[in-house]
N, C-alpha and C positions, 0 to 999 in steps of 0.2 A: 603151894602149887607153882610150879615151872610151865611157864609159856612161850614157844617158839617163837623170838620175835624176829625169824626170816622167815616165815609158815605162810608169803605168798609173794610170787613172781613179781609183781607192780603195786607193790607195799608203799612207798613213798607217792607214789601218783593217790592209790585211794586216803593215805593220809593228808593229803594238800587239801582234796575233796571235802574230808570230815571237819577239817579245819574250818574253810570256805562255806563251810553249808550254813543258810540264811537263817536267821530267827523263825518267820514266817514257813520256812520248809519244819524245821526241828518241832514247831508248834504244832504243824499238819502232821507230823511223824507220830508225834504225843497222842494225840486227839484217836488214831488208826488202833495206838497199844492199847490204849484206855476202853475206846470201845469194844474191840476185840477180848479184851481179857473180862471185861462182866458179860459179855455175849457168851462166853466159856464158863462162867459163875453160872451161869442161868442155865448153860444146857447139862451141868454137872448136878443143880438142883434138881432138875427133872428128871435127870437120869437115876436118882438116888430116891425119888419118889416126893419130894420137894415142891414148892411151890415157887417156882422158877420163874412165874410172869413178873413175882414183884421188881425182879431186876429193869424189863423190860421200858419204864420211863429210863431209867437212866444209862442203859445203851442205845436207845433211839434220840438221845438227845445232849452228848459230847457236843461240848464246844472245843474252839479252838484252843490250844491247850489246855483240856477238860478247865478253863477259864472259872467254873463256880461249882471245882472237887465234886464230880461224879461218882468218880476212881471212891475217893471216903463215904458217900453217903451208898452205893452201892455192897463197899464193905461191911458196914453193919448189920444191913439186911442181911447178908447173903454168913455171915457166920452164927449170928441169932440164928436162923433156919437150919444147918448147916451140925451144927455143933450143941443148940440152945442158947437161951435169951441168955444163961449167966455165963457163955463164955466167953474173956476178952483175947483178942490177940495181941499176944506179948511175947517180945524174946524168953524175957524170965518168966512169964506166966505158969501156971500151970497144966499138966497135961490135957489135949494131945499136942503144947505148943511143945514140947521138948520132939517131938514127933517131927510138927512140919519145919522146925528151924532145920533138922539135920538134913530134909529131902530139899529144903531151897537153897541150903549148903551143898548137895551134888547137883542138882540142876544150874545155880550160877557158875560151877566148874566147868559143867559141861558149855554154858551157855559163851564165857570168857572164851574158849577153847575154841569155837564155830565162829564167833566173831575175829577171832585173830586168824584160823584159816582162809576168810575172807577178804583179807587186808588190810580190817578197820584195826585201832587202835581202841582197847577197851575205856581207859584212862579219862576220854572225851565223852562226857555222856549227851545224850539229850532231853533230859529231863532232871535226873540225877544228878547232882553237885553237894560235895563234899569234898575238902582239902584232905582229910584222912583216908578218900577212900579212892582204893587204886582202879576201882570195875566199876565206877559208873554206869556205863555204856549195857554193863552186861546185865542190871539190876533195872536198865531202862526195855532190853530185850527180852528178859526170862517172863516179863510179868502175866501175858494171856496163855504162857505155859506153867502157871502154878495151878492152877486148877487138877492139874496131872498129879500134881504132890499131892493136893487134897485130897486127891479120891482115895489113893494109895493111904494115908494117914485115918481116914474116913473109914476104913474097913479095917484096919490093923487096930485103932482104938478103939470099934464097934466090937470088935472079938476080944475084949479084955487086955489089949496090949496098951500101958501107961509109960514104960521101961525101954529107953536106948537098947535090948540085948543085943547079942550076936546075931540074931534070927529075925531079930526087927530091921536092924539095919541090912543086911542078906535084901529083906524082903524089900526096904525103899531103893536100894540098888539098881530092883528092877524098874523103877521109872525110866533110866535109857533106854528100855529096851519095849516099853510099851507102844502099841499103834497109833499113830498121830493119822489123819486125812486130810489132805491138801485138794481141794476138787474133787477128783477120782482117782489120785494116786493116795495109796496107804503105803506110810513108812515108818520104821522105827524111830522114837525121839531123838536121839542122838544125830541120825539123819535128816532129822526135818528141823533141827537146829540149823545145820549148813544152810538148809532154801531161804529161811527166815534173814538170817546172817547175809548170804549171799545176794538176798535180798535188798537189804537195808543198804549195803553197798551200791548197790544198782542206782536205789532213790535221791542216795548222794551226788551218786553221779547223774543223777535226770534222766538218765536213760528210761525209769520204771517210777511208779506215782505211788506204790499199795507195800505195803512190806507182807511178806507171803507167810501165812499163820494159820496154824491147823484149826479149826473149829470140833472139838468135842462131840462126839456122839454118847 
């Protein structure tokens, strides 16, 4: 993947910013993603007929950088339910991880892509650190948007699809283009990638407290 890195007008000002941004803010930034993405675990259980309160201790009760791993004890819940008690999530696992590795592989493209539109640099993450990896940043944004891959993965292997084919991947494609809702605006994901992004910028800059993230219906 090729990423424009002139892709916005006051690019070096928002990198000073991302640079400069405090422990104490990146911690509050963590704590926002973390809640927000089992708050979207829990309404994708419900929505799929799920028992979606189990989530509910542990999005009403993030600490400051999910301080005592929410984010883990939420995940296990939520794909026991989800998938069943024997299934683990793993790169190499087996199916439907070969399913959702490919959909969090188009959503971190997309995700990389909206944060460089925005002026950040992906590279710096705030949560995420790794010397081998160059999208930190973007691995620290996509996270209360996986639930979107899930559901897409969740019906494609509930209908007998175990198989990367041509028709499967066709069909996780359409995750850009599914309905995200921010308030009472509904937009495509691809587009509410930019708010989020555009967002997070903002936080950096102090201007805004919340990083803007669709909640599931």
């Amino acid at each position: 993947m090729l990423t424009n890195l002139d892709s916005n007008r006051t690019q070096g000002e928002h990198y000073r910013m991302q640079i400069a941004a405090s422990e104490p803010l990146k911690k509050g930034l963590w704590k926002q993603i973390v809640e927000t993405k089992i708050r979207n675990q829990a309404a994708l259980l419900r929505k799929l007929g799920y028992d979606g309160d189990k989530l509910k201790p542990c999005y009403m009760n993030v600490k400051s950088a999910d301080a005592d791993n929410r984010e883990g004890i939420a995940a296990r819940i939520y794909w026991s339910e989800l998938f069943g008690a024997e299934f683990y999530r793993s790169r190499e696992g087996s199916p439907p991880n070969n399913l959702l590795n490919y959909g969090y592989t188009i959503l971190r493209a997309a995700v990389a892509r909206a944060i460089m539109g925005s002026g950040l640099f992906p590279a710096f993450g705030i949560f995420h650190r790794n010397r081998y990896n160059s999208f930190p940043l973007a691995d620290d944004v996509m996270e209360p948007y996986r639930p979107y891959v899930d559901e897409l993965v969740y019906q494609l292997y509930r209908n007998g699809n175990t198989q990367l084919t041509k028709k499967v991947k066709g069909e996780l494609l359409r995750l850009l283009f599914v309905d995200t809702r921010f308030d009472k605006v509904v937009r495509p994901l691809e587009v509410g990638l930019m708010f989020s992004a555009s967002s997070l910028a903002k936080c950096f800059a102090g201007t805004q407290k919340k990083i803007a993230y669709p909640l599931l219906e």
